[in-house]
CHARMM internal coordinates of N, CA and C (Angstrom, degrees):
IC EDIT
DIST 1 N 1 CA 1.4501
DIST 1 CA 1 C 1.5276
ANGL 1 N 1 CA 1 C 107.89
DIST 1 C 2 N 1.3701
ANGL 1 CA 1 C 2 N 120.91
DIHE 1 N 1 CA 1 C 2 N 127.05
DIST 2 N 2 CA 1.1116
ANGL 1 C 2 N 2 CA 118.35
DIHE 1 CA 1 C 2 N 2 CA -167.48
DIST 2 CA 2 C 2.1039
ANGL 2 N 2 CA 2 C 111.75
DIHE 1 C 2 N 2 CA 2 C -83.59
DIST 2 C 3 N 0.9801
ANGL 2 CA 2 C 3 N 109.56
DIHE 2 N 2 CA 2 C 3 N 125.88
DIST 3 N 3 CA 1.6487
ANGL 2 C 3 N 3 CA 97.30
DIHE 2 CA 2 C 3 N 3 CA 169.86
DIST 3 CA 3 C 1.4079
ANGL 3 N 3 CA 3 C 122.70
DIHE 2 C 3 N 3 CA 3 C -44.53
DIST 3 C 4 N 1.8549
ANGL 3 CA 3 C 4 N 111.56
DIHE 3 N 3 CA 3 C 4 N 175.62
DIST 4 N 4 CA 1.2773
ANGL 3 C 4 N 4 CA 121.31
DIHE 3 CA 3 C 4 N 4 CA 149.04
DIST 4 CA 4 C 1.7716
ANGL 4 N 4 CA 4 C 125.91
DIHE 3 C 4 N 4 CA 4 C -23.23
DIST 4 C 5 N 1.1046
ANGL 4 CA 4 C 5 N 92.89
DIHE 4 N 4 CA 4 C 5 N 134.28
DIST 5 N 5 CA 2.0741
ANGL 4 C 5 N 5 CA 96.58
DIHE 4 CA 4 C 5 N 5 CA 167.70
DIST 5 CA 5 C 1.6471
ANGL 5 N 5 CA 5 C 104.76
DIHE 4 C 5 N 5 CA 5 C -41.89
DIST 5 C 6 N 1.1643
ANGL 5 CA 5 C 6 N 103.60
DIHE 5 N 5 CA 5 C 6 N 152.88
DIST 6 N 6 CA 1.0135
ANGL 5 C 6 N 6 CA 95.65
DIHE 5 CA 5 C 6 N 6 CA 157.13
DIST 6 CA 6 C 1.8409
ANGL 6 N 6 CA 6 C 127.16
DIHE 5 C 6 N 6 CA 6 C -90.29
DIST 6 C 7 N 1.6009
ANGL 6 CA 6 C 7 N 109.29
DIHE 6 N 6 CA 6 C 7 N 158.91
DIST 7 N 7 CA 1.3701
ANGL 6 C 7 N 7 CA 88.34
DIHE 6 CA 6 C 7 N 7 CA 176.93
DIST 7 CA 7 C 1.5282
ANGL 7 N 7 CA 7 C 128.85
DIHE 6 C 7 N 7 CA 7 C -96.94
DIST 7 C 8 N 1.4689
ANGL 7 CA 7 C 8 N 109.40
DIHE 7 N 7 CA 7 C 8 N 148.03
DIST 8 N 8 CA 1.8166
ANGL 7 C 8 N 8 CA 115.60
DIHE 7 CA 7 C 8 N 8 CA -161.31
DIST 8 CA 8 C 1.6784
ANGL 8 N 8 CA 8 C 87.85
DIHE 7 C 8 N 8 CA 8 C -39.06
DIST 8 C 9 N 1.5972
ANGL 8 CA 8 C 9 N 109.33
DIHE 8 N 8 CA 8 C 9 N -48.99
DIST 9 N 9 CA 1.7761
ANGL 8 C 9 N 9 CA 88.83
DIHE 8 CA 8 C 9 N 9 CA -153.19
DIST 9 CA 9 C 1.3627
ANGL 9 N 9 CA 9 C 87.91
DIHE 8 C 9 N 9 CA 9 C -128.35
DIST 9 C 10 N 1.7121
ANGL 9 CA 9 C 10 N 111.81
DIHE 9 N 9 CA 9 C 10 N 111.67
DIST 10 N 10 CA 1.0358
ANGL 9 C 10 N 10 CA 119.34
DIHE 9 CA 9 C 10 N 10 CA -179.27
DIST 10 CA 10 C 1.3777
ANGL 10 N 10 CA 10 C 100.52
DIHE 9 C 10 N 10 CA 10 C -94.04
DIST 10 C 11 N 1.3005
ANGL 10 CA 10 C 11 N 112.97
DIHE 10 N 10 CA 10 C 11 N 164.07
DIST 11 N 11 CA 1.6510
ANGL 10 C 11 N 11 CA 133.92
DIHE 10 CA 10 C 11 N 11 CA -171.47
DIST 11 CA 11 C 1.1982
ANGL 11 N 11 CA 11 C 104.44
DIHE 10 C 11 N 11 CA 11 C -79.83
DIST 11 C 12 N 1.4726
ANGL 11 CA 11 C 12 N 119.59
DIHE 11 N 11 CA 11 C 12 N 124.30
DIST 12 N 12 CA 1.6288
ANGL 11 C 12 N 12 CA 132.28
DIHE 11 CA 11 C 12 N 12 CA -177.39
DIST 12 CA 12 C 1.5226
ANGL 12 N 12 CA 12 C 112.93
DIHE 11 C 12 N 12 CA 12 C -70.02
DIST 12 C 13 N 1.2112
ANGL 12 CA 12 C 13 N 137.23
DIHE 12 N 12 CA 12 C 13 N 119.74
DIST 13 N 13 CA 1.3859
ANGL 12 C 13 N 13 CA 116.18
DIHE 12 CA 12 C 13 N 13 CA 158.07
DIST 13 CA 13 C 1.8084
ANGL 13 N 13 CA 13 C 132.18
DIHE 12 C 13 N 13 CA 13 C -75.20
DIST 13 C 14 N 1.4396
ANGL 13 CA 13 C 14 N 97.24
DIHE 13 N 13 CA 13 C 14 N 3.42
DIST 14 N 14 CA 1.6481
ANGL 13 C 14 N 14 CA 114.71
DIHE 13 CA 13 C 14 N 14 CA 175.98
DIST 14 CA 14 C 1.7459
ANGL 14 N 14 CA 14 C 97.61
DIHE 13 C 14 N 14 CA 14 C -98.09
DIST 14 C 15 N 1.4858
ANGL 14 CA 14 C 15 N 88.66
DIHE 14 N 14 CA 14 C 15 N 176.23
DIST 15 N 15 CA 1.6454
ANGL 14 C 15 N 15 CA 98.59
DIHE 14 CA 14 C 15 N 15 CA 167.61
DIST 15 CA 15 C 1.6509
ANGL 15 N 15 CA 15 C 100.99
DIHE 14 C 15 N 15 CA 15 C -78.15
DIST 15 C 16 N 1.1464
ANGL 15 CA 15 C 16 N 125.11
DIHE 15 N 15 CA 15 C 16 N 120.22
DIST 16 N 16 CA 1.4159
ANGL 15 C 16 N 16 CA 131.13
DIHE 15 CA 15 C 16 N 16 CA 153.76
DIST 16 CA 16 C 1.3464
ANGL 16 N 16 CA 16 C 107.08
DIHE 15 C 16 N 16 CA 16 C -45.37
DIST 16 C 17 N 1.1318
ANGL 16 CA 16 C 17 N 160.60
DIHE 16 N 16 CA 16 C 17 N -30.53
DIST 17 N 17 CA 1.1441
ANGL 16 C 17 N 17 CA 141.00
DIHE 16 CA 16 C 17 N 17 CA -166.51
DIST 17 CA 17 C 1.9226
ANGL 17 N 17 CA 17 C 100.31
DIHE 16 C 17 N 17 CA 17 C -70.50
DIST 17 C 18 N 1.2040
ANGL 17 CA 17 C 18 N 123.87
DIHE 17 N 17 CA 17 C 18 N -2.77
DIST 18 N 18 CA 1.0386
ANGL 17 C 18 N 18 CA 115.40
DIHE 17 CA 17 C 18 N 18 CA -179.41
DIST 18 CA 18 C 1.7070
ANGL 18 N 18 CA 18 C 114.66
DIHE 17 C 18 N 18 CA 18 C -100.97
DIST 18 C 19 N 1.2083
ANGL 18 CA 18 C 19 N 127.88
DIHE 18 N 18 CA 18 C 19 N -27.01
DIST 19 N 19 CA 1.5722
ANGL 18 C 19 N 19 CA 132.89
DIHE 18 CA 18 C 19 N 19 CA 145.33
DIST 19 CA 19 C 1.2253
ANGL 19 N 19 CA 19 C 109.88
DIHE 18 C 19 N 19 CA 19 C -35.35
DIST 19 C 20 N 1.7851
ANGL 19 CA 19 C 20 N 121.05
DIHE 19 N 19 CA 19 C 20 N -39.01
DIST 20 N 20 CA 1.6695
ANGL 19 C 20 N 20 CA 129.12
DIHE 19 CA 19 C 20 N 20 CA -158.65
DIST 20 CA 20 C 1.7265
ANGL 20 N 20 CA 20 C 80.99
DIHE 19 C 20 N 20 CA 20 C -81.57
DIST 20 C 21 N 0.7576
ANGL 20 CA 20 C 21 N 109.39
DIHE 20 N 20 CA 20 C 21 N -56.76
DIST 21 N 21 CA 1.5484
ANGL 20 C 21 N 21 CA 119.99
DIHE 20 CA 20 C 21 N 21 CA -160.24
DIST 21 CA 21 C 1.8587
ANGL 21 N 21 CA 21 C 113.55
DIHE 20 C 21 N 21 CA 21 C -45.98
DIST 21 C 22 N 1.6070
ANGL 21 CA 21 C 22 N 104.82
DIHE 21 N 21 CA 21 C 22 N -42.55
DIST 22 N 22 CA 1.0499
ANGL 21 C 22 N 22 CA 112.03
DIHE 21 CA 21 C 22 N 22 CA -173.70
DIST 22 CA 22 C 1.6326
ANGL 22 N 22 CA 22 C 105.89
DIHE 21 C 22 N 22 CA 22 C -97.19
DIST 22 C 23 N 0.7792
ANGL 22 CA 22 C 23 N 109.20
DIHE 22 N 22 CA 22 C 23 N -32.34
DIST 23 N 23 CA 1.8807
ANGL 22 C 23 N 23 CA 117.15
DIHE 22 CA 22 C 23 N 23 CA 162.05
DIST 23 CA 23 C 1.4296
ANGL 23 N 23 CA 23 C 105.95
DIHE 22 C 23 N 23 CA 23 C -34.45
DIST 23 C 24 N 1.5696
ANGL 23 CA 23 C 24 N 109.13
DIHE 23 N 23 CA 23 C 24 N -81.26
DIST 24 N 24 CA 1.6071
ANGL 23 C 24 N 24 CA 125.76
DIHE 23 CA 23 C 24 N 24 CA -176.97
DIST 24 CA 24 C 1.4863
ANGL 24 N 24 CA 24 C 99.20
DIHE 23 C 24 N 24 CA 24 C -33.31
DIST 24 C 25 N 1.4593
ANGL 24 CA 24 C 25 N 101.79
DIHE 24 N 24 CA 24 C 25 N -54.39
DIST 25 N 25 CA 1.7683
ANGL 24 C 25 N 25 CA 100.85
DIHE 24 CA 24 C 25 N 25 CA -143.17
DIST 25 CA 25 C 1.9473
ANGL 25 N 25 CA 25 C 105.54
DIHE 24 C 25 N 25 CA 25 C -80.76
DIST 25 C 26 N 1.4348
ANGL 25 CA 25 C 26 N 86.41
DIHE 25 N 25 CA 25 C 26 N 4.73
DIST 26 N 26 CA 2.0691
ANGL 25 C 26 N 26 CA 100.68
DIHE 25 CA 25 C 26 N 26 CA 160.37
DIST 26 CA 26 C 1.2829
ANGL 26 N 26 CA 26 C 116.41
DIHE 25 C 26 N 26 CA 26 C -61.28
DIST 26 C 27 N 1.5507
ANGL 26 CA 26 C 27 N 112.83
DIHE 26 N 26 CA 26 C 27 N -43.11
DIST 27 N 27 CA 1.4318
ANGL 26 C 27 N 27 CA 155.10
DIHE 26 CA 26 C 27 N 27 CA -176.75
DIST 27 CA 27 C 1.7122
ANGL 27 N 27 CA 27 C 109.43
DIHE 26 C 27 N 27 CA 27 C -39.41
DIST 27 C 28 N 1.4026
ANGL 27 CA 27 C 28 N 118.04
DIHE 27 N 27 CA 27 C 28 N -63.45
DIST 28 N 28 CA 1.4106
ANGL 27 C 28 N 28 CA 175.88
DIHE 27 CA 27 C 28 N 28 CA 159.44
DIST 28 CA 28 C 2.4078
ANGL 28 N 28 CA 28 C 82.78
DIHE 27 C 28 N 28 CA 28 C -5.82
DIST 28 C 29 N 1.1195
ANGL 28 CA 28 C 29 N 91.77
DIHE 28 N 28 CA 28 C 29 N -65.29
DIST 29 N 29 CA 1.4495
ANGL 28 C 29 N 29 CA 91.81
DIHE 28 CA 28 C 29 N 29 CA 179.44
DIST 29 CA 29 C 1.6128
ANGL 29 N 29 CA 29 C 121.28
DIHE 28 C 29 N 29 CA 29 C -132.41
DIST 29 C 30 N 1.4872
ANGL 29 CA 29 C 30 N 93.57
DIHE 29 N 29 CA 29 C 30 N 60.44
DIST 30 N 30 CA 1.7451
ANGL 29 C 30 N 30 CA 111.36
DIHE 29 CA 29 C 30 N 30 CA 169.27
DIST 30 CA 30 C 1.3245
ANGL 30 N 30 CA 30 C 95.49
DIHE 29 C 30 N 30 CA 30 C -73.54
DIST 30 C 31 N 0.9568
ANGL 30 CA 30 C 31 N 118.33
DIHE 30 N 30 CA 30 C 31 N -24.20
DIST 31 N 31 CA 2.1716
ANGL 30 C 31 N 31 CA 97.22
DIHE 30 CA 30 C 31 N 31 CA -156.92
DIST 31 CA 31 C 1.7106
ANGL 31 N 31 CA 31 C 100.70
DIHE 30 C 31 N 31 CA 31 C -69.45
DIST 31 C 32 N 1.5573
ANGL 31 CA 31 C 32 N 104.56
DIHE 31 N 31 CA 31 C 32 N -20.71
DIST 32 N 32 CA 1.8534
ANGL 31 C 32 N 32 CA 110.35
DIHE 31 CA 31 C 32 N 32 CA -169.18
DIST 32 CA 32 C 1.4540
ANGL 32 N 32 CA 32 C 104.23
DIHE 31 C 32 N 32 CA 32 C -101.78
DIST 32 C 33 N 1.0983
ANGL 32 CA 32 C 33 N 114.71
DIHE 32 N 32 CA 32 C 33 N 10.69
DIST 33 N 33 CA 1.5919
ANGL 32 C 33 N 33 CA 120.68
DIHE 32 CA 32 C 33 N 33 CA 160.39
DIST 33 CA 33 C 1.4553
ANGL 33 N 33 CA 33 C 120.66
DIHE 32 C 33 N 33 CA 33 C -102.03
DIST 33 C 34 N 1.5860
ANGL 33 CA 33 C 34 N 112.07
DIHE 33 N 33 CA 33 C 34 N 133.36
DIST 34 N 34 CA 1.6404
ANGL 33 C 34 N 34 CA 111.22
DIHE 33 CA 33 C 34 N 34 CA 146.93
DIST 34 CA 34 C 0.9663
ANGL 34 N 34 CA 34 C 128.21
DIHE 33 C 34 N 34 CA 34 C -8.01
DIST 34 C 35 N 1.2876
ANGL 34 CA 34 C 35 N 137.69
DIHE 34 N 34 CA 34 C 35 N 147.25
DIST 35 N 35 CA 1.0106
ANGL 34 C 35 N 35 CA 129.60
DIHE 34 CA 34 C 35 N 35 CA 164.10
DIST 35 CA 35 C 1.2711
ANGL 35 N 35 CA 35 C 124.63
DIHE 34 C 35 N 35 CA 35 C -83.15
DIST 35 C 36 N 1.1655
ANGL 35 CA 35 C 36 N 125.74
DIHE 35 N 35 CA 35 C 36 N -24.28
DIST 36 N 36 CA 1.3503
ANGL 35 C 36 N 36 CA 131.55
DIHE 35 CA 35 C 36 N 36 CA 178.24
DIST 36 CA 36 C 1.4808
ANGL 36 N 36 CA 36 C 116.71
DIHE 35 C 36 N 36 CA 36 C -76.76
DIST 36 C 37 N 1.9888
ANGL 36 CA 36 C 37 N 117.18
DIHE 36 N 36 CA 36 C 37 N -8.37
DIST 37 N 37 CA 1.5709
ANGL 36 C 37 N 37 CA 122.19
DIHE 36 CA 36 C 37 N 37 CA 157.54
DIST 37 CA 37 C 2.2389
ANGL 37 N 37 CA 37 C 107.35
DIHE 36 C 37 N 37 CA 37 C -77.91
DIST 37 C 38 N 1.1025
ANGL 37 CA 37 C 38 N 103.31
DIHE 37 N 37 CA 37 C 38 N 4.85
DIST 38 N 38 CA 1.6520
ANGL 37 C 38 N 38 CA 96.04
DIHE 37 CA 37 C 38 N 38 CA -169.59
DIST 38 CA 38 C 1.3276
ANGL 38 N 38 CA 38 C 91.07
DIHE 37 C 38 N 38 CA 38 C -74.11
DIST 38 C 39 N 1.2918
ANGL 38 CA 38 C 39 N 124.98
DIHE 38 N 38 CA 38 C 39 N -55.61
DIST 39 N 39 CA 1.7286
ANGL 38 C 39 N 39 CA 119.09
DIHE 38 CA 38 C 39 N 39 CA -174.94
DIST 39 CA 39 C 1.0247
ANGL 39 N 39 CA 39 C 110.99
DIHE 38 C 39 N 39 CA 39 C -17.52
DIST 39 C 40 N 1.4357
ANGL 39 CA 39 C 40 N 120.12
DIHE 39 N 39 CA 39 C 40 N -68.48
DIST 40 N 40 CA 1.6710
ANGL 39 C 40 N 40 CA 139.16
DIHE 39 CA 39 C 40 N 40 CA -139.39
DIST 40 CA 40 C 1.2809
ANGL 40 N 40 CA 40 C 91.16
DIHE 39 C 40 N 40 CA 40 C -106.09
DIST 40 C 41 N 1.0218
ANGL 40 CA 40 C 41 N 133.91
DIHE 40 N 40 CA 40 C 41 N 25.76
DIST 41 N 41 CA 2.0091
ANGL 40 C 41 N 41 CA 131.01
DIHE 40 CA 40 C 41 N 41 CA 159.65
DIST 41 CA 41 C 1.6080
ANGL 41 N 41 CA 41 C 88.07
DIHE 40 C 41 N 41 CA 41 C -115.15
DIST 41 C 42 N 1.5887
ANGL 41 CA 41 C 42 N 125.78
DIHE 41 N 41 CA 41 C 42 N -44.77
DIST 42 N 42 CA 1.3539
ANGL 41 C 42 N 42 CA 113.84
DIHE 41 CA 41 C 42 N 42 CA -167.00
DIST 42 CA 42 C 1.3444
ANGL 42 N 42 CA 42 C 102.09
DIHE 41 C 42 N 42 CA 42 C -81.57
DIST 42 C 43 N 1.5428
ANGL 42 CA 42 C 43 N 113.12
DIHE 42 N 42 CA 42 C 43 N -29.96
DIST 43 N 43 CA 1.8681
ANGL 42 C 43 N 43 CA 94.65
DIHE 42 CA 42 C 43 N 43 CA 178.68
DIST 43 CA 43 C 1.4210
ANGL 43 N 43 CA 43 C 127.76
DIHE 42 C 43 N 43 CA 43 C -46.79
DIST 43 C 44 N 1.8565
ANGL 43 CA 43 C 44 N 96.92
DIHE 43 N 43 CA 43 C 44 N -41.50
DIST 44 N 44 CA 1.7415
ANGL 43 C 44 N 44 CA 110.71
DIHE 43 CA 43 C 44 N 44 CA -168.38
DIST 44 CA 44 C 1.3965
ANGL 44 N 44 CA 44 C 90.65
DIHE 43 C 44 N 44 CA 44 C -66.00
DIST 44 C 45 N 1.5810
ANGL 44 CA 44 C 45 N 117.11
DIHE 44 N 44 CA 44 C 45 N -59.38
DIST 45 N 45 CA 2.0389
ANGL 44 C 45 N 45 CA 94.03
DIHE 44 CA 44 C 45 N 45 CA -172.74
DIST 45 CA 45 C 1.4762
ANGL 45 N 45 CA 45 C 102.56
DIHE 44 C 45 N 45 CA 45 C -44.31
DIST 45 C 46 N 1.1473
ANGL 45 CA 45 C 46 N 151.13
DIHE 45 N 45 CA 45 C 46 N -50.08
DIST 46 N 46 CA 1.4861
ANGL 45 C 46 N 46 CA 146.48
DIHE 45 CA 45 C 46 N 46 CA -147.45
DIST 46 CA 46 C 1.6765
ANGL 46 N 46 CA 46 C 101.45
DIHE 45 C 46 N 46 CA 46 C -76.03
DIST 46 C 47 N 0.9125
ANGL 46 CA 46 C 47 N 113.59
DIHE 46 N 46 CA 46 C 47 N -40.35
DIST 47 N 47 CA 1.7084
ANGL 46 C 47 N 47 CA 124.34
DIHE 46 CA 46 C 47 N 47 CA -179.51
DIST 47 CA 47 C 1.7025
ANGL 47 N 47 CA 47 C 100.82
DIHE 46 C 47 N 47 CA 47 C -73.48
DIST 47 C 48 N 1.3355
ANGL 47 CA 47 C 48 N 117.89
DIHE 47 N 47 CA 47 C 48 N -61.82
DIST 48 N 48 CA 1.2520
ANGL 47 C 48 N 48 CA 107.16
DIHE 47 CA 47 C 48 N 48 CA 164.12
DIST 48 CA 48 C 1.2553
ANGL 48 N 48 CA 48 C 148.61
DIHE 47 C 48 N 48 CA 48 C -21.52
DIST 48 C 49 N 1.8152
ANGL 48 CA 48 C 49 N 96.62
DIHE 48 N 48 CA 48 C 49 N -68.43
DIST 49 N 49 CA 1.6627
ANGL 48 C 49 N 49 CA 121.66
DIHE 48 CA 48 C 49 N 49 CA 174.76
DIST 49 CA 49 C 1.8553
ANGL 49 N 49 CA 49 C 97.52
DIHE 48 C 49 N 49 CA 49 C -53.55
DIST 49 C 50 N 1.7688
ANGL 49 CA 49 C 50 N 117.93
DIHE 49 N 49 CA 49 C 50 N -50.37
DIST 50 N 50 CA 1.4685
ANGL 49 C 50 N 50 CA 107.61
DIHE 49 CA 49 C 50 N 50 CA -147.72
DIST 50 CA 50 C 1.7166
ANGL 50 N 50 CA 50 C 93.56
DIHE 49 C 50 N 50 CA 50 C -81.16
DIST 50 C 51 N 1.3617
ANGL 50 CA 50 C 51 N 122.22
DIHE 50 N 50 CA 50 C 51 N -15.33
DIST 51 N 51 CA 1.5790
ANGL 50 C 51 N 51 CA 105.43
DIHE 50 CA 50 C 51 N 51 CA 167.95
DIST 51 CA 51 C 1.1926
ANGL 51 N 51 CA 51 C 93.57
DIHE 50 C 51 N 51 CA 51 C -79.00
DIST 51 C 52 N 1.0671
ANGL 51 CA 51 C 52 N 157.38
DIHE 51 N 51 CA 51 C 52 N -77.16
DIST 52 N 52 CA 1.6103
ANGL 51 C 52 N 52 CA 136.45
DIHE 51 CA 51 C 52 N 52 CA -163.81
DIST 52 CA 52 C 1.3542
ANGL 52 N 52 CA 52 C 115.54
DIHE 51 C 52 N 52 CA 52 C -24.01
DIST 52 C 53 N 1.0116
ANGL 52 CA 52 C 53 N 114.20
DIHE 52 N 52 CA 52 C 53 N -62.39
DIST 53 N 53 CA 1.5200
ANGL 52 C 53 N 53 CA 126.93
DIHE 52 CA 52 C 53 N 53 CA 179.02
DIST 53 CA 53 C 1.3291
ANGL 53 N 53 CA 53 C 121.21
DIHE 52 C 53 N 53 CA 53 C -40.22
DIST 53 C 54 N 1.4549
ANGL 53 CA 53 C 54 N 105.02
DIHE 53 N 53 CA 53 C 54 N -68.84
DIST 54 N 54 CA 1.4666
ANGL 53 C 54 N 54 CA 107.94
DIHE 53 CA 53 C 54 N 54 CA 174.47
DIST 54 CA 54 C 1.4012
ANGL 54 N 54 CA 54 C 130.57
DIHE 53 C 54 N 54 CA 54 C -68.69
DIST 54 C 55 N 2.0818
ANGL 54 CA 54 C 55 N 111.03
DIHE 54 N 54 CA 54 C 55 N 11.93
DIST 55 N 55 CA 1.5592
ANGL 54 C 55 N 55 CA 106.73
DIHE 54 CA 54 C 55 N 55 CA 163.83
DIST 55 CA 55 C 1.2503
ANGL 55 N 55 CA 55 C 100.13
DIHE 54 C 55 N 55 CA 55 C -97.74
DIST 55 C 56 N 1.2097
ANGL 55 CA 55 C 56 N 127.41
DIHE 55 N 55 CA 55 C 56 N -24.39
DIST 56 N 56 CA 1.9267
ANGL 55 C 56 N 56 CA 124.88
DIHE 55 CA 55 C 56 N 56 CA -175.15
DIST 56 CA 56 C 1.3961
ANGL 56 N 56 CA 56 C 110.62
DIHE 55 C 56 N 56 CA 56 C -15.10
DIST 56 C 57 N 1.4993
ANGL 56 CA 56 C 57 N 125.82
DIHE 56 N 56 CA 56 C 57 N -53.08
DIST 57 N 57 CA 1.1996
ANGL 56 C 57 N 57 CA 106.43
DIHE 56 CA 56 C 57 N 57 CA -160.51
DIST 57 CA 57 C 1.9247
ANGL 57 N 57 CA 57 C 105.02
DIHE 56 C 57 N 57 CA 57 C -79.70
DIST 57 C 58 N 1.1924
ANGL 57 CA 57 C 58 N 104.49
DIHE 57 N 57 CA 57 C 58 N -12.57
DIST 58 N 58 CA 1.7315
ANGL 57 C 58 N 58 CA 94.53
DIHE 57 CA 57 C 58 N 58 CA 163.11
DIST 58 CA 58 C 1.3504
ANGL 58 N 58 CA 58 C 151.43
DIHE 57 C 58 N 58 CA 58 C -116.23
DIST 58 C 59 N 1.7430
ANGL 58 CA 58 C 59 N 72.21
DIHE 58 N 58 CA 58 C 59 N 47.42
DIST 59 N 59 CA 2.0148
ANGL 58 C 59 N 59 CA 108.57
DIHE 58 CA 58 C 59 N 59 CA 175.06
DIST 59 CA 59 C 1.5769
ANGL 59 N 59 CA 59 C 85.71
DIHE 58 C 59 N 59 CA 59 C -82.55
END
COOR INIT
IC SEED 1 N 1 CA 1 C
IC BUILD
């Protein structure tokens, strides 16, 4: 029997600032990409930032 969904933004057991870190640094060489890869470098920062976010209150 398969479990619960999983959730979109599961809870990190690292410091998230390091997902942020490697997200951004996707960032680093957009100008030598397609344009149609910019989405999916800006999604991961966006997925990144909103798991960060949603551990704040258990700093």
């Amino acid at each position: 029997m398969p479990g619960p969904p999983a959730d979109q933004y599961t809870q990190q057991d690292t410091d998230p600032r390091a997902g942020i870190d490697e997200a951004v640094a996707g960032l680093d060489d957009l100008a030598a990409l397609p344009l149609s890869e910019h989405v999916d470098r800006f999604e991961a920062v966006h997925t990144e930032l909103t798991v960060a976010l949603s551990t704040i209150d258990k700093v």
